[in-house]
C-alpha positions in Angstrom: 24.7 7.5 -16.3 21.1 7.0 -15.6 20.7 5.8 -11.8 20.0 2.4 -11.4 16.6 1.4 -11.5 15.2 0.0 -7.9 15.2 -3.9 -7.1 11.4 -3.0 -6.2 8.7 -4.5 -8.8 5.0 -3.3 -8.3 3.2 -5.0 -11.3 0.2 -2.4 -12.7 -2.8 -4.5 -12.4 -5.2 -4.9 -14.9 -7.7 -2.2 -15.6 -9.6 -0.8 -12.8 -13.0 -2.5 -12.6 -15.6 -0.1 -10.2 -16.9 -3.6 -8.6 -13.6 -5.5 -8.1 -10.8 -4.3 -5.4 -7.6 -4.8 -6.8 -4.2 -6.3 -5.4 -0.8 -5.5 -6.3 2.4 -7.2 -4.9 5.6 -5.2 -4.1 8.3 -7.7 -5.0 12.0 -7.6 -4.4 14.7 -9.0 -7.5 16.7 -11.8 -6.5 20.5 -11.0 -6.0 19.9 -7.5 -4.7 21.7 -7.5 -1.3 19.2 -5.0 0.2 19.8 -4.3 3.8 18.0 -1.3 4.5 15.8 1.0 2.1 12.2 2.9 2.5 10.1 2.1 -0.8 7.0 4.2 -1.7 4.1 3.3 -4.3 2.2 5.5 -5.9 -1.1 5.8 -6.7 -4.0 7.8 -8.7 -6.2 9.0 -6.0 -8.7 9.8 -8.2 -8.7 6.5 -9.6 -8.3 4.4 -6.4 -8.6 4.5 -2.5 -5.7 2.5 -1.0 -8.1 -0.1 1.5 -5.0 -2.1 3.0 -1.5 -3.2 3.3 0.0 -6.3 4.5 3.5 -7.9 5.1 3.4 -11.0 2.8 2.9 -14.2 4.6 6.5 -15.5 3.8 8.2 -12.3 4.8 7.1 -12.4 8.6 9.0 -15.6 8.9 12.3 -15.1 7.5 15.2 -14.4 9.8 16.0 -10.9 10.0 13.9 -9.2 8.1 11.6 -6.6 9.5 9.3 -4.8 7.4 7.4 -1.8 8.7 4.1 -0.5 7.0 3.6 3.3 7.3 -0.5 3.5 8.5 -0.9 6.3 6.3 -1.7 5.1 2.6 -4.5 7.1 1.9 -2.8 10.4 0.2 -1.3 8.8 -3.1 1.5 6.4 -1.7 2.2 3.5 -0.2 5.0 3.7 1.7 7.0 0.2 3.7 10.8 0.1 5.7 12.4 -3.2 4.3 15.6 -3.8 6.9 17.4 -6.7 6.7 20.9 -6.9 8.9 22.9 -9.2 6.7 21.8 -8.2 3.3 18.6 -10.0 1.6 19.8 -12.0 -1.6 16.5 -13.7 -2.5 13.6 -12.7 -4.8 10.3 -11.9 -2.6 6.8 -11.0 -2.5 7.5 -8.0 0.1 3.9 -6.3 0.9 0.0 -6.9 -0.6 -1.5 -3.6 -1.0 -5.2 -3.3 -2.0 -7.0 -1.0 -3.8 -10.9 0.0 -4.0 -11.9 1.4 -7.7 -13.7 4.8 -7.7 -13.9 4.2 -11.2 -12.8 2.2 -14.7 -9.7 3.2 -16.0 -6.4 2.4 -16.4 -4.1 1.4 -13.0 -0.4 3.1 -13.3 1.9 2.0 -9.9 5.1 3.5 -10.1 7.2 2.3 -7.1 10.5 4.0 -5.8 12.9 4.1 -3.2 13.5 7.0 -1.2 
């Protein structure tokens, strides 16, 4: 059987534009249960130069949920700590990572969890 496929969504954005940062959203499915996993996006590097990652607004405020952003994004990945005691049963925007161009092209994301 092929494994299960994670509850982690990372949209590709549209096309790398040199002049525009891009933003993607790591979301979590709805009905998931997750209490505790490590999730990793990756990136081009020669495409794009990860600039920032941030805990969505309306995770910091939830009870019992901690998410923890590795500082190091830089190398090709992306990598965030979702823990949530009890089990988190909603759909939510987890993280907002941004991304800097170095040039046009097409943006693959392929999230995981490790």
């Amino acid at each position: 059987e092929p494994p299960e496929p994670p509850p982690l969504g990372a949209p590709s954005p549209a096309a790398a534009r040199t002049n525009e940062p891009i933003t993607a959203v790591a979301t979590l499915d709805s009905g998931s249960g997750l209490a505790a996993a490590d999730f990793c996006i990756s990136y081009d590097t020669a495409l794009l130069t990860c600039t920032g990652v941030k805990v969505s607004a309306g995770m910091e405020s939830v009870d019992g949920v901690c998410i923890e952003t590795n500082p190091n994004f830089d190398g090709g990945q992306v990598k965030f700590t979702f823990i949530c005691a009890k089990g988190f049963a909603d759909g939510a925007e987890l993280v907002t990572v941004t991304f800097q161009p170095k040039k046009e092209g097409a943006v693959t994301l392929t999230p995981t969890v490790t």
